[in-house]
N, C-alpha and C positions, 0 to 999 in steps of 0.2 A: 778406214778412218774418215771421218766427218768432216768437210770443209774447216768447221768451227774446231777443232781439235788441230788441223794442218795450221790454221791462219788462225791470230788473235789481233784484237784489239781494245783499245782500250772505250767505251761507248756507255749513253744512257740508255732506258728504255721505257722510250715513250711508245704508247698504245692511244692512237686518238682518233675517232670519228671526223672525218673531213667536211661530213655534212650534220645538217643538222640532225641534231637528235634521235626526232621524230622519224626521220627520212632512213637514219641506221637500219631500223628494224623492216624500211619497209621493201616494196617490190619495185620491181623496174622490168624492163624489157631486156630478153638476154641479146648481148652485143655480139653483130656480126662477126664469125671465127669462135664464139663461144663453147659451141659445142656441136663435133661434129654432127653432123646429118646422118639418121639412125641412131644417133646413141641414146642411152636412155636418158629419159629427164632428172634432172635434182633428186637426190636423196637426202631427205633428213630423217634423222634418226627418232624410230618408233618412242609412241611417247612413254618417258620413261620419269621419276622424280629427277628432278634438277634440284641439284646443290643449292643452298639456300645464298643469295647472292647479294644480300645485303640486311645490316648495314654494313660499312667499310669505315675503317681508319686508314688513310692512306699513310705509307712512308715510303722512305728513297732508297731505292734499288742501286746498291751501292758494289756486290760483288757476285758473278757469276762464274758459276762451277760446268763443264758441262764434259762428262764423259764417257766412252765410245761402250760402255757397256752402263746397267743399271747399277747407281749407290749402292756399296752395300748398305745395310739396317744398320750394324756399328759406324757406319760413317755419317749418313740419316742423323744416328741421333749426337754427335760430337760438333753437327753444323748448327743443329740449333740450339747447343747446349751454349754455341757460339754465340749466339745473335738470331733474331726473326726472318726466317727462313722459310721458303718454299719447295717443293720437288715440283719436277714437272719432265714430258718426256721432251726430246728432239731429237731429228734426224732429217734427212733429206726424201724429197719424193718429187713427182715430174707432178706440177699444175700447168694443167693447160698448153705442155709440150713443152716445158724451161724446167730447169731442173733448180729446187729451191728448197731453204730450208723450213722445216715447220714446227713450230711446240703444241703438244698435246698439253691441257692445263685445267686445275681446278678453278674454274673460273670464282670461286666463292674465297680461294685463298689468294689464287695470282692476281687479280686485282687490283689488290690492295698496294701492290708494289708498282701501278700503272701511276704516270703520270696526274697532276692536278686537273679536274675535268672528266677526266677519263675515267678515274678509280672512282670517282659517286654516280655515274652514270649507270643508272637498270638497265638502260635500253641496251648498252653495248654486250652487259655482259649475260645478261638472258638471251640476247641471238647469239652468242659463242656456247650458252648454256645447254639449249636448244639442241645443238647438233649444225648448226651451221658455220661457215666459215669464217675468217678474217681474214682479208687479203690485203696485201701492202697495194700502195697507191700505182706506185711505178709498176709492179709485176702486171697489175689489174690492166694499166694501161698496154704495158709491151704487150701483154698476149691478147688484148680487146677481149676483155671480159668486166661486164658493169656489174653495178651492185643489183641484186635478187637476181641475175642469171646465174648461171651453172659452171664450174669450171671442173673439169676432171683433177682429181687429183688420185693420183695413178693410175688404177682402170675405176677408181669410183667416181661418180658426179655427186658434187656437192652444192645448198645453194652458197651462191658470195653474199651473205648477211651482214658484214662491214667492210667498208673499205676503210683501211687502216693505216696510219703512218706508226713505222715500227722502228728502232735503232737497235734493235736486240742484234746484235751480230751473227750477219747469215742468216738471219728468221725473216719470210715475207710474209708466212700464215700461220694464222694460229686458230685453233680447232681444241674441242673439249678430249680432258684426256681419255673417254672412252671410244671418240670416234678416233684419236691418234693410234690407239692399241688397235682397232679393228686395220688399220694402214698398215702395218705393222712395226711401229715406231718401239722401242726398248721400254718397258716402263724406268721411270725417276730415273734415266740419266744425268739430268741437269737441273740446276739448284740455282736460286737467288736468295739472297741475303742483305741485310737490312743491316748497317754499323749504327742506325739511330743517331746519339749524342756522339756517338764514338769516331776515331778518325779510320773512313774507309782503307787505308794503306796498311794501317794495323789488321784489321781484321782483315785483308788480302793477305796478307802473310800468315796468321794463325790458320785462316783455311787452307792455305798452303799444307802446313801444315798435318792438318786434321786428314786430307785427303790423300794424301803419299803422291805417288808416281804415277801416272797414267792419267793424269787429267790436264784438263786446262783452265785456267783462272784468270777471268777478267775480270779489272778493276774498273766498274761503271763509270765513277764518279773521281774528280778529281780528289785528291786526299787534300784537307784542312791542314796540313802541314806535309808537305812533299817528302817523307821521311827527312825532316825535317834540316834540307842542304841548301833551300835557296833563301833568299834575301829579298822579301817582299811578295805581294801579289802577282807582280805584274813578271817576276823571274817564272813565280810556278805555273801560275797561266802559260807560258811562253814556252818552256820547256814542256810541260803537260806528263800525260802520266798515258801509260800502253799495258797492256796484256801482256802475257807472253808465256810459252812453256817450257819447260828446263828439262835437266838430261840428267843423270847420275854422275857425269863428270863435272856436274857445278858448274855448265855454263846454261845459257837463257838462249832462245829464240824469241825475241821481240816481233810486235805485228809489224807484217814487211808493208805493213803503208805507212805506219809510222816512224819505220826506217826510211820509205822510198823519199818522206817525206822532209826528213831532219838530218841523214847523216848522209854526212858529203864527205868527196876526198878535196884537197886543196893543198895548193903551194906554199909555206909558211918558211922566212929566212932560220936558217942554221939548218933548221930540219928536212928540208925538200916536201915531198909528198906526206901529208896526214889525213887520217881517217878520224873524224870528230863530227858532233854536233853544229849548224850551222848558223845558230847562232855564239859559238865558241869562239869561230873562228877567228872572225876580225878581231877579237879580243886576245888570242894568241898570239895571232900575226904582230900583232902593235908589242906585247910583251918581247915577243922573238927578235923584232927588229930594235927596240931600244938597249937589246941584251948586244946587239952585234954595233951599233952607235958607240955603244961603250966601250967598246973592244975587248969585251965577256964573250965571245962566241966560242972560244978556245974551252972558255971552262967547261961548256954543255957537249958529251962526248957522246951520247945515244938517245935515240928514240927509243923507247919502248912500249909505245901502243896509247891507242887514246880507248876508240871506240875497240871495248872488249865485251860483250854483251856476258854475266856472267854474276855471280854472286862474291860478296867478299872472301876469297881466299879460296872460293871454287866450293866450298861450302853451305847446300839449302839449308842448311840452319843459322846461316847467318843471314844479312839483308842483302837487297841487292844493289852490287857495287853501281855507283856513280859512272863509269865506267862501261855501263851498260846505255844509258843516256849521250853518250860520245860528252862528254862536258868534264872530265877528270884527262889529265896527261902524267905519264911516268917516263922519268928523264935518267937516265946513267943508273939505271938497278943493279947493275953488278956493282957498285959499289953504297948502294943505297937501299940496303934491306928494313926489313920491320924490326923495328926494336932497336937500330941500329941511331949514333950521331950522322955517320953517311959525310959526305964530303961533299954536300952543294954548300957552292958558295954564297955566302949572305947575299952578297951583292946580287946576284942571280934573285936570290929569293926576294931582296924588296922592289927588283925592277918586277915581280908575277906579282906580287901584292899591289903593287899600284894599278897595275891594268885588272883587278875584280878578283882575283887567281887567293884559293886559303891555300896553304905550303902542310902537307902532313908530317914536316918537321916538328910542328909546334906541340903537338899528339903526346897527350901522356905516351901512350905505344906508338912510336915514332914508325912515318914510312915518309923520309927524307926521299924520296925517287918521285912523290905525289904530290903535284897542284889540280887542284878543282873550281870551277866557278863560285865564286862567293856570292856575288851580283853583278846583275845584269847592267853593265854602264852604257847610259846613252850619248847617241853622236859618234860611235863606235862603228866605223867601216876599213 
């Protein structure tokens, strides 16, 4: 299994020339440790027609697919029955003695999904065209390989024809999909896709979808509407949006850096120790504490989990629970089922409503055991 298949994240992906232009396509001198001594020189691949590489309409690379064996053809065609879409291959290989990952790609189609800049640029993608490399910035530098020297990737030498800053998750080179197949990369493992007008979060879920089990799906781009639970810009920015792969028992694996980076455990009154979102917290804390001021602490009889990573009801066909985000709490479930009045006390529920908390009492289909962040209140520690 693939780096990018173990680990997600949520990421864009930019593809951009660091220097000028002109300088993309050209030569340099190969950088000491480039390549060892007797090996052979640069290989570019005998001339062959190159895919026609412009013109381009650029748009925004909004969700990527990428799976440990090649799409089927029935799944191919339901992606982009979805929305504007690409295939392309990935997989891991050693450049330069680091072990990295790399897309093999129609330079004439994947472009178009490059960043501003990058996507009308010949120069870049006639040296990927070509048979040469793209190498991310940081790899180029850890392993001391410059642009037009040579970096092995695997036992082939290739020349570095861009040096690239890349966000694709896990990708630091990219190379044309016929020189990836000679590496022996899978063909059309991995797919990106375009939501256009559409809101990216939808179309992550319908790819969901479309592609069953066995894949992974990251959501490029932040969604226009955070499946639609926060209260402002400034909540969904702040909360953000993650990748992640799921299981057939309906729960999620979250990118663990965007858990490493957001879900905390913490001290909160009535409740001791909880596992939530850190920006949650203070806002619980302050709800928990004015519940126990009140002398309401009696009525709150359990914990039942905050951060549950995990789809509503354990179900991929439904969305994925709030609860997956550490930002939703459920309180006394045994007596607070779905569908159920439940027995939280009001009083309980308008001290969660003042500190930003919606109560899923209120819920045509009640789940009285649920508060969730509504908005993000500031001044809040």
């Amino acid at each position: 299994m693939t780096p990018v298949a173990r680990r997600l994240r949520a990421a864009a992906l930019p593809l951009a020339c660091a220097l000028a232009l002109p300088a993309c396509a050209g030569s340099a001198p190969v950088a000491s440790g480039a390549r060892p001594a007797g090996a052979p020189a640069a290989v570019r691949a005998p001339a062959r027609p190159a895919a026609p590489v412009r013109p381009v309409t650029r748009v925004r690379p909004d969700v990527l697919v990428v799976s440990a064996a090649p799409l089927a053809a029935p799944v191919v065609r339901r992606l982009r029955g979805l929305a504007r879409a690409t295939t392309f291959r990935y997989g891991t290989v050693r450049i330069a003695g680091a072990t990295v990952g790399l897309a093999g790609v129609d330079p004439a189609a994947f472009r178009a999904f490059a960043p501003a800049g990058t996507a009308e640029s010949d120069a870049v993608w006639d040296t990927v065209a070509r048979g040469d490399l793209a190498l991310a910035h940081a790899t180029a530098a850890a392993r001391h390989v410059a642009l037009g020297g040579t970096a092995l990737v695997g036992t082939r030498p290739l020349r570095v024809g861009v040096l690239a800053t890349t966000g694709l998750p896990d990708v630091a080179a990219v190379v044309a999909d016929d020189v990836a197949a000679g590496l022996g990369l899978p063909g059309g493992n991995a797919a990106v896709l375009s939501a256009g007008a559409g809101d990216p979060a939808a179309l992550a879920s319908a790819v969901r979808r479309a592609v069953g089990r066995g894949t992974t799906i990251h959501l490029l781009t932040q969604p226009r509407t955070p499946y639609a639970f926060l209260t402002g810009g400034r909540a969904a920015k702040a909360f953000g949006a993650f990748s992640y792969r799921y299981y057939d028992d309906g729960t999620i694996e979250p990118d663990a850096r965007w858990v490493a980076a957001n879900i905390v455990r913490a001290r909160v009154p009535i409740l001791g120790l909880v596992t939530c979102h850190r920006l949650m917290v203070p806002q619980l804390r302050r709800a928990l504490a004015e519940v126990e001021a009140a002398g309401l602490a009696g009525l709150i009889h359990s914990y039942d989990g905050c951060y549950v990573p995990r789809f509503i009801e354990r179900d991929p066909s439904h969305p994925v629970s709030l609860h997956t985000w550490g930002i939703a709490i459920d309180l006394d479930a045994a007596s607070n089922g779905r569908g159920r009045r439940g027995t939280m006390d009001a009083r309980v529920v308008a001290v969660f409503k003042r500190w930003g908390f919606r109560w899923g009492g209120d819920w045509s289909y009640t789940d009285p055991m649920h508060f969730e962040v509504g908005a993000l209140l500031t001044g809040v520690s």
